[in-house]
N, C-alpha and C positions, 0 to 999 in steps of 0.2 A: 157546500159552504155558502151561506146566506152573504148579502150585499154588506151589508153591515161589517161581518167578521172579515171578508176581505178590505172593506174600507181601512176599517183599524190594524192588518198585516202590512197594509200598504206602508200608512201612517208608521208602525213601529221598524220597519225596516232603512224608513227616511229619514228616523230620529235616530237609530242605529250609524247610519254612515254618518251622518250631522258631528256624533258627538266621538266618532272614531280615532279622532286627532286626540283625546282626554289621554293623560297619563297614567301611573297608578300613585295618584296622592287627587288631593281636590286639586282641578284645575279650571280656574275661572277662564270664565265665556267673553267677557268683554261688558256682557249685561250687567247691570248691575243684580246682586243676590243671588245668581244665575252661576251653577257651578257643573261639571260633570266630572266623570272619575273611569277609570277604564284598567281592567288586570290586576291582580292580586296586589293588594296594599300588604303595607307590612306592619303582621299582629300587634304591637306597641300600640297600631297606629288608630286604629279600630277600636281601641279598649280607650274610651276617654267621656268626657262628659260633653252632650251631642248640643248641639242649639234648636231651636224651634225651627223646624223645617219640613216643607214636603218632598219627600225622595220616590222618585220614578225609576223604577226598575225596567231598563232594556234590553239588559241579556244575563245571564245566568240567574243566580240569588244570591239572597242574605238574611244570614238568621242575626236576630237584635235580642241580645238579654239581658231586661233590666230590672232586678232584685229575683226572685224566681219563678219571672214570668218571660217566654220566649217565646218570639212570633217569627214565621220565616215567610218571603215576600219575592216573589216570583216575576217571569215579564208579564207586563200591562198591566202589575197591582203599585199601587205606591203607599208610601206606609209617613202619618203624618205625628211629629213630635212637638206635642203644643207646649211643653215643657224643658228645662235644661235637665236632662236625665244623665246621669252617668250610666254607662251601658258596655257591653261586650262583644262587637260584629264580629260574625266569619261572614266572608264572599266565597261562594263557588262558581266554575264557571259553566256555560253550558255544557248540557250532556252528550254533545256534538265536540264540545274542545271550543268554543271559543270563548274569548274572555269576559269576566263579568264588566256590564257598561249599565252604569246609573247618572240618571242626573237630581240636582237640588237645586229645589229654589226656596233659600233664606224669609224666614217668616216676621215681617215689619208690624208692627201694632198700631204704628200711625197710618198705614197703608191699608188696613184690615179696617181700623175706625173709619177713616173717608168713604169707605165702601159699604161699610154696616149701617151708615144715617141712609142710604138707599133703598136697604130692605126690610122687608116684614118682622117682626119678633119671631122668633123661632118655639116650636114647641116645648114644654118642659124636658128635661133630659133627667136621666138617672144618677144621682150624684155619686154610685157608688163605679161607674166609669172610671178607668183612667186616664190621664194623659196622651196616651200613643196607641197606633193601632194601624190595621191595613185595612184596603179595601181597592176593588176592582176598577181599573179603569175603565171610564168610558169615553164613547167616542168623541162626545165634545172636548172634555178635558186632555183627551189624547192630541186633538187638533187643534187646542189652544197650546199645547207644550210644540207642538210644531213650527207653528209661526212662530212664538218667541224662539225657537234654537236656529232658522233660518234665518234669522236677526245677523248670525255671526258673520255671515257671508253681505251682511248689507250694512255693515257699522255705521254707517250716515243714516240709518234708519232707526237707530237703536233712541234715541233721544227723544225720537217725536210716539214711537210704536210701542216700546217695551213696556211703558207703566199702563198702554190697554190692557198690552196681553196679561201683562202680570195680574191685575184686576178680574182677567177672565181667567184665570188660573184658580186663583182665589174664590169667585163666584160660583163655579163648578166646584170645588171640595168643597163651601159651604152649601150645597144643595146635596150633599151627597150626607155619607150615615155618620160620620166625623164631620160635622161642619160646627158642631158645638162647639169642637175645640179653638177652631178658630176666632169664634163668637167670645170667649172665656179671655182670649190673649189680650183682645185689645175693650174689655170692659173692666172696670180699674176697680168694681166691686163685687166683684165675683169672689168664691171662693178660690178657684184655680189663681187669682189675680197675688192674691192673700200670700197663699202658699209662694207663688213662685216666686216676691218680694223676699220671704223668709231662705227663702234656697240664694239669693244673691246676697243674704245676711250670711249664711252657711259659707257660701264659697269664698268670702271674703277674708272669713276669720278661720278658715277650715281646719287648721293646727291648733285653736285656740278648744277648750273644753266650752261645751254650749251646755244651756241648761234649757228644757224647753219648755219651760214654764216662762223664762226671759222673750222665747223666741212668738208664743199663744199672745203674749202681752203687745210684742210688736206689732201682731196681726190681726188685733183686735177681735181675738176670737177666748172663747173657754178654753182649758188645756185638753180636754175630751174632744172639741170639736174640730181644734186645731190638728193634733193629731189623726184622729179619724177621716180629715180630708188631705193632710198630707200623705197621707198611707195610701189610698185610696186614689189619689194622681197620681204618684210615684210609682207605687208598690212598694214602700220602704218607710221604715219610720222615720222621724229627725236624723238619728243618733248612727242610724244606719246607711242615713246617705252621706253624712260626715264621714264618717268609714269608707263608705266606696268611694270617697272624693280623695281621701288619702291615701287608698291604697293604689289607686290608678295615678296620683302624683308620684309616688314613691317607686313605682313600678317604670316612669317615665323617666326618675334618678337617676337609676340604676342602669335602663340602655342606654339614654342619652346623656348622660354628664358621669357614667362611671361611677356613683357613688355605691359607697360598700355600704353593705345590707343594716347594719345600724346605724349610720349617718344617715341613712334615705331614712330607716324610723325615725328617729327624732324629730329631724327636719320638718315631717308632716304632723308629729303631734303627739305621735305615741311614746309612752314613758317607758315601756318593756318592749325590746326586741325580740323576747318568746312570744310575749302575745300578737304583735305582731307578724310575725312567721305564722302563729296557727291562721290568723286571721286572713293573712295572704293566703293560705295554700288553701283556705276553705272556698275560697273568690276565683283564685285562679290553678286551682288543679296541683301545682308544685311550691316548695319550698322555694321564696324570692332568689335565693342564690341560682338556684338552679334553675329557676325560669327566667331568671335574667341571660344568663349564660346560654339557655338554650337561644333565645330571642336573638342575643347580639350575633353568635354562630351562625343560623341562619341569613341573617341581614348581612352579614360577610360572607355568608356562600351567595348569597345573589346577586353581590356585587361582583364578585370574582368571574360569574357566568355573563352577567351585564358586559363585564372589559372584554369576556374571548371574541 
């Protein structure tokens, strides 16, 4: 084993106990944007539309699937979402038995700009990339997540320290093979910029029927071009991440507020509760009813083991 690979066993092992206190839901660091997460979440919880972020995988995995594309992201890879994707996680844990431990750090676009008037233009990239994607940690960026999670043990230090590290967070993914995307977030006329403007049009009126010919207009693009780059960030059409945005509301109805299987349709938009049942069970595997039921079952069996 070269110096290198034990460097970064050291390193992943220290960020392992660092963030061992995390829960299983996000639980914030004290940092600012700075989250970790630790032990099986609960499915509902995992199935939702994700924010721009870089996520550090320190023990077990996670597969992320967003329209019908799925990437699975192992220890010392991190996987970065330059976009708000509606998406579908399982965590597993290691193949040892211990729990899966990830940390995030939330993606700022005025913290990306200050940092981008510093550097070089970057090369042209392939516009037919997506949004999201993994790649291998390396040793720097493994040792810049260090210092910032050691922060927690130093809270008088966070105020003066955190916005270098986070800078060298960021300057390390943008040197790395995804650094476009972080390039795309915080320049305001990009096509990714375009798009992700129309996706907070989307999320806003998600119930409401879109036409996206209304939506090319607001983003100052041709209806061909608009689509072919929203498709092509996403993996989804317009029409279809309206769909996944509703059906991941409606599925959120149903475990959390109880709502029966045609109130949650409506609510989100849909005129027919059949087509909405097909449409749910093509997304997630079962007829709403009974993937609701299964969901809340479950989440009342872990509580019941949680009290003994």
């Amino acid at each position: 084993m070269n110096n290198q690979l034990l460097t970064m066993n050291g390193q992943l092992l220290e960020l392992r106990s660092l963030a061992s206190r995390a829960e299983n839901r996000r639980t914030e660091t004290g940092i600012p944007r700075v989250a970790m997460v630790q032990g099986e979440i609960p499915e509902h919880m995992l199935a939702a539309v994700y924010e721009p972020m870089i996520n550090l995988i320190l023990q077990g995995s996670k597969t992320m699937t967003v329209g019908d594309r799925t990437l699975r992201y192992d220890p010392a890879t991190y996987f970065v979402m330059s976009i708000e994707l509606p998406a579908v996680g399982t965590i597993h844990p290691a193949a040892s038995g211990e729990p899966y431990l990830a940390l995030s750090l939330t993606l700022d676009p005025a913290v990306l700009a200050t940092l981008l008037t510093d550097l070089a233009s970057p090369a042209e990239r392939n516009e037919s990339d997506a949004g999201f994607s993994v790649a291998a940690v390396t040793p720097e960026l493994m040792d810049a997540w260090l210092r910032m999670l050691r922060l927690t043990g130093r809270p008088d230090e966070i105020a003066a320290l955190a916005p270098v590290y986070e800078r060298e967070i960021l300057y390390r993914v943008l040197q790395g093979p995804h650094g476009w995307m972080l390039r795309d977030i915080a320049a305001p006329d990009t096509a990714m910029a375009r798009v992700s403007q129309a996706i907070q049009w989307i999320r806003q009126d998600f119930a409401e029927p879109i036409r996206v010919e209304a939506l090319a207009q607001r983003a100052a693009m041709s209806v061909s071009a608009f689509h072919r780059h929203f498709k092509a960030v996403t993996t989804l059409s317009p029409l279809q991440y309206q769909k996944r945005v509703r059906l991941l509301k409606a599925r959120m109805l149903m475990v959390a507020s109880t709502k029966s299987v045609t109130n949650a349709a409506f609510e989100v938009g849909y005129e027919s509760a059949t087509q909405f049942s097909r449409d749910y069970a093509r997304v997630f595997g079962l007829p709403p009813g009974r993937d609701a039921a299964r969901i809340l079952g479950e989440t009342k069996g872990n509580s019941v083991a949680l009290e003994r």
